[in-house]
C-alpha positions in Angstrom: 128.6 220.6 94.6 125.8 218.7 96.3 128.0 215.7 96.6 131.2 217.1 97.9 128.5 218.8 100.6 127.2 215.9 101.7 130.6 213.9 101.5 131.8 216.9 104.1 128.6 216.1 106.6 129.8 212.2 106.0 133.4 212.8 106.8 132.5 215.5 109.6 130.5 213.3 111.9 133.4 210.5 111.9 135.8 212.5 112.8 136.7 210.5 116.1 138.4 207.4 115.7 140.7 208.8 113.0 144.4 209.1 112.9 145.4 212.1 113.7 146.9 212.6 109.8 143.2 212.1 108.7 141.5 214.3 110.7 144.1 217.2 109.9 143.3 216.8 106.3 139.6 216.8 107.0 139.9 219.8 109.7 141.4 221.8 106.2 138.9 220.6 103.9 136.1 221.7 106.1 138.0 225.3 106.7 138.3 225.7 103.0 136.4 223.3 101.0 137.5 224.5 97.5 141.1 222.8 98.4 141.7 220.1 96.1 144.7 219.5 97.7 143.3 218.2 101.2 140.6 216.4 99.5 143.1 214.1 97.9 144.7 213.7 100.9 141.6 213.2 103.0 140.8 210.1 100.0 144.4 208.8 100.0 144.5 208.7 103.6 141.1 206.9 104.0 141.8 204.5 101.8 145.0 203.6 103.6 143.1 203.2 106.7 140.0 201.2 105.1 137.6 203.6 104.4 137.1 202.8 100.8 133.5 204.2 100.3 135.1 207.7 102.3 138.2 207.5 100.1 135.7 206.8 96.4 133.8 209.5 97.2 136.6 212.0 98.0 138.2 211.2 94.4 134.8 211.4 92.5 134.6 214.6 94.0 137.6 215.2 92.3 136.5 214.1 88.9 134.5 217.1 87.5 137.8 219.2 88.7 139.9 217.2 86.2 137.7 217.0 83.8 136.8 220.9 83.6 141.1 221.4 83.4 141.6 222.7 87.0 143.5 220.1 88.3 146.8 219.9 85.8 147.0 216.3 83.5 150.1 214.7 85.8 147.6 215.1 89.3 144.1 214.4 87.7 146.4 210.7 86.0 146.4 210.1 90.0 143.1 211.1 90.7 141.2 208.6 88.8 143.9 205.7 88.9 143.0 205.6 93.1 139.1 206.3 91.8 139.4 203.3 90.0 141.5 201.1 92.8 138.6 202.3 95.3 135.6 201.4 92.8 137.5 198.0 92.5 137.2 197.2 95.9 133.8 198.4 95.8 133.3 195.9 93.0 131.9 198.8 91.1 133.5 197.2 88.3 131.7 199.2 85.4 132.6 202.8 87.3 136.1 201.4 87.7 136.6 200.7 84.0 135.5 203.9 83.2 138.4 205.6 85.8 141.4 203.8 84.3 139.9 204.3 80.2 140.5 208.4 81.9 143.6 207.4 83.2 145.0 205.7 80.0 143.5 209.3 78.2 146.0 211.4 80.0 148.9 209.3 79.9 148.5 206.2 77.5 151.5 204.2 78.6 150.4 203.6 82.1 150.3 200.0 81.9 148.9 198.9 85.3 146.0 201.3 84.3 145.6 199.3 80.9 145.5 195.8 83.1 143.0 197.1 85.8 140.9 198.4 82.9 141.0 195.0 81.1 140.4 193.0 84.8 137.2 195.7 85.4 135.7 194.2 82.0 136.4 191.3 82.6 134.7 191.2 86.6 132.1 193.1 84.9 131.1 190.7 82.4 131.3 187.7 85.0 129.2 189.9 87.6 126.7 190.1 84.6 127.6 186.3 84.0 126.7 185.8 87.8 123.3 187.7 87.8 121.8 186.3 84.6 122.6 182.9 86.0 121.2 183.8 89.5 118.1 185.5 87.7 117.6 182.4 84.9 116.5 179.8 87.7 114.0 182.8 88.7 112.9 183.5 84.8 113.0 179.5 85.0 110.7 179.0 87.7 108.0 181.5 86.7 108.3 180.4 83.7 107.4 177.2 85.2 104.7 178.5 87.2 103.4 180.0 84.0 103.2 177.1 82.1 101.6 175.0 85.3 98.9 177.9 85.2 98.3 177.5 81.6 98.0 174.0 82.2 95.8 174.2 84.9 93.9 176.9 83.0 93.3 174.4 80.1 92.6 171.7 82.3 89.8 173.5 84.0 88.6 174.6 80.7 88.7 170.9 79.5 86.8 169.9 82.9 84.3 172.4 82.4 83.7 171.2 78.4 83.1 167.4 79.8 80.7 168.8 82.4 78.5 170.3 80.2 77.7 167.3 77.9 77.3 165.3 81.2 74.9 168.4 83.0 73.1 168.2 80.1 72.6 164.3 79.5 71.4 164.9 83.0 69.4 167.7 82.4 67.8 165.8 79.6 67.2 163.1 81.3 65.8 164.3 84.3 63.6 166.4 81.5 62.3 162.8 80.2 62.2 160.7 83.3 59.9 164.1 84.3 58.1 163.7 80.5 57.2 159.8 81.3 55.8 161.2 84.8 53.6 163.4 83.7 52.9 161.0 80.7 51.9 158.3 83.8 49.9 160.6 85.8 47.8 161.6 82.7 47.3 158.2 81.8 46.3 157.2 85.7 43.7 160.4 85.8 42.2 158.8 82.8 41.7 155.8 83.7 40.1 157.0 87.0 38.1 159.4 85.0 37.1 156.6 82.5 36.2 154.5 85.3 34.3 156.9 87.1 32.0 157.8 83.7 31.5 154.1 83.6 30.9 153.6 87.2 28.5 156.6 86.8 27.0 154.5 83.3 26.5 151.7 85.2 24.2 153.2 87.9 22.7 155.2 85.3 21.8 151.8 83.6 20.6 150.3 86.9 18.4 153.3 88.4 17.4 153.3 84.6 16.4 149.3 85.1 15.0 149.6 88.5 12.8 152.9 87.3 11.5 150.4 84.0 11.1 147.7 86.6 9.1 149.4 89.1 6.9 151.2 86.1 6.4 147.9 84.9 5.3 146.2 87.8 2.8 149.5 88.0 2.1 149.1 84.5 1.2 144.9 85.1 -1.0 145.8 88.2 -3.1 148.5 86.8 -3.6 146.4 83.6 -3.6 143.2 84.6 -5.6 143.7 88.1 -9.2 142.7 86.2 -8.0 139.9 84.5 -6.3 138.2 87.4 -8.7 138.7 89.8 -11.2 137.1 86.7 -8.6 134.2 86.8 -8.8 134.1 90.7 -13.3 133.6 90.3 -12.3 131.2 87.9 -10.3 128.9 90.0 -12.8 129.2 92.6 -15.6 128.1 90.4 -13.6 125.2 89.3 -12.6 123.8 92.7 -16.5 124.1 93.2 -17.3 122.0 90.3 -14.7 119.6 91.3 -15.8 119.7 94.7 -19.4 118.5 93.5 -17.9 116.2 91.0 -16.4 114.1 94.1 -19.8 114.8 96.5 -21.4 112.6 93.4 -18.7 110.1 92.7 -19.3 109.4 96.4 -23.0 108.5 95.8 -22.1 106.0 93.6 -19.7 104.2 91.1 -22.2 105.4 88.1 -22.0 108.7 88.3 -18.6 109.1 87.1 -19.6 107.7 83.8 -22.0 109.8 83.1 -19.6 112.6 82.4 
């Protein structure tokens, strides 16, 4: 019921531009919309004059009728053989198939019904034909664009794999070249700190000299201060005794023989 009402809106609102035949069948159907009679008419008549989607949806309207028995077997054969011309130009191929199987029902030896139901199948499997062939490239190309992700996935997984044995060659190596450093600067601070003990040894040993120097040179005066200055009365009283050997070897050549 909610179909046929908006089918009445659709048909009511077009109204102008009609022939005249058209709009009287339409002016009935909105008096009295129960009258299965001027509904036919108002699809038959559309569907002369090129409304096909007015004229399909004035017989599928109908449908229910003939189904539920109110329209007698001879009018409801008509009803869904011009359903199915009007789905067929609507390339509603499946619907269409179904009208002329309900045609064939109430009178099996309608054989232009039998040959529209056999072209419906057959448009309906190429339309099917059509789409999977129009969807395959699609299911193709993401396919495609799966397997490229999966590649690129596993590439980037490989990349990251070699980059880790490299980072850490690196890592290790920067950890030794930092090792040997370190190893360097200990050996540098001690051989400055080995130097500077010996440095400090070597002025320990030479203010150790200079203080046994300078107590020995204290030591030799205090000792020794007598027995040079004996040395130094010594040495005077020598060149004394040599001074008066010479005052007598002057006096004369004998006296030297005398000592």
């Amino acid at each position: 019921m909610k179909r046929f009402t908006v089918f009445l809106i659709g048909f009511v609102g077009t109204l102008f531009g009609e022939s005249a035949e058209l709009m009287q069948a339409e002016r009935r159907l909105v008096a009295n919309p129960d009258d299965e009679r001027a509904l036919y008419n108002v699809g038959v008549l559309a569907f002369r004059e090129g409304d096909i989607q007015k004229a399909s949806d004035a017989f599928s309207c109908l449908k229910p009728r003939c189904e539920n028995g109110h329209i007698e077997c001879a009018r409801a054969e008509h009803v869904f053989y011009n359903a199915g011309n009007a789905e067929m130009k609507l390339e509603k191929y499946a619907e269409a198939e179904k009208s002329f199987e309900a045609v064939l029902r109430y009178n099996p030896n309608n054989g232009h019904a039998r040959e529209k139901r056999d072209l419906a199948r057959l448009l309906q499997q190429q339309k099917q034909q059509q789409k999977q062939q129009q969807e395959q490239p699609r299911e193709e190309q993401n396919q495609q664009q799966k397997t490229e992700k999966q590649q690129q996935e596993q590439q980037s997984s490989q990349d990251q794999k070699e980059q880790q044995p490299q980072a850490k060659q690196e890592q290790q190596k920067e950890q030794q070249e930092s090792s040997q450093k370190s190893e360097q600067n200990t050996k540098e601070n001690k051989g400055q700190k080995q130097k500077g003990e010996q440095q400090k040894e070597e002025e320990g040993t030479a203010a150790h000299l200079g203080s046994d120097r300078e107590q020995n040179e204290k030591k030799f005066t205090t000792a020794d201060k007598q027995f040079l200055c004996k040395i130094d009365q010594l040495d005077r009283q020598g060149n004394q005794e040599l001074t008066r050997y010479q005052v007598e070897c002057m006096k004369g050549q004998d006296a030297r023989y005398n000592w």
